[in-house]
Steps between C-alpha positions, in 0.01 A plus 500: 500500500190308695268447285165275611219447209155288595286336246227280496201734631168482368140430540356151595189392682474445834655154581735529209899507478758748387869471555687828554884488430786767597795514303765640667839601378807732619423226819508156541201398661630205721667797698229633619144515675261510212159678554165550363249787611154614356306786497141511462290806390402708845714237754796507647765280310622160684760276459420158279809316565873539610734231360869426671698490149718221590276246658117625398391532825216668467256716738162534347200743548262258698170596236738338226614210748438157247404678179854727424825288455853609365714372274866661403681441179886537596617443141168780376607703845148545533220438772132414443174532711272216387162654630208184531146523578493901432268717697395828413639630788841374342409813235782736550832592304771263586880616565834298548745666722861449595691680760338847422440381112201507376265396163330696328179232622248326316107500540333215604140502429274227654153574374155298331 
């Protein structure tokens, strides 16, 4: 059974850092395209980030362009979003998703 849990959310001031992580198991993440999405309160949701598993190719959402980055842990079989520089318009609950898997997200509060 898939299972995909994030961690890491929280709230931090605006031009602060969190790191998100998804820990995957019942997959092994180098197999696979790796994504992150948000949703904010009253917007449509968007796509962060889509990782290629076996390199870490990675397409990003150009408003995060220079300020996300992703790291994998093969022996953790995890994946983590290392947000920079937050923006409240970053606010929004953050998912991991894998093939049609998904987290059950973490909120991401950028706020003075």
């Amino acid at each position: 059974q898939v299972q995909l849990v994030e961690s890491g959310g929280g709230l931090v001031q605006p031009g602060g850092s969190l790191r998100l992580s998804c820990a995957a198991s019942g997959l092994t993440v180098d197999y696979h395209y790796i994504g992150w999405f948000r949703q904010a309160p009253g917007k449509e949701g968007e796509g962060v980030s889509c990782t290629r598993g076996s390199d870490g190719d990675t397409y990003w959402l150009d408003s995060v362009k220079g300020r996300f980055s992703i790291s994998r842990d093969n022996a953790k079989n995890t994946v983590d979003l290392q947000m920079n520089s937050l923006k409240p318009e970053d606010t929004a609950v953050y998912f991991c998703t894998v093939r049609n898997y998904w987290g059950q997200g973490t909120q991401v509060t950028v706020s003075s």
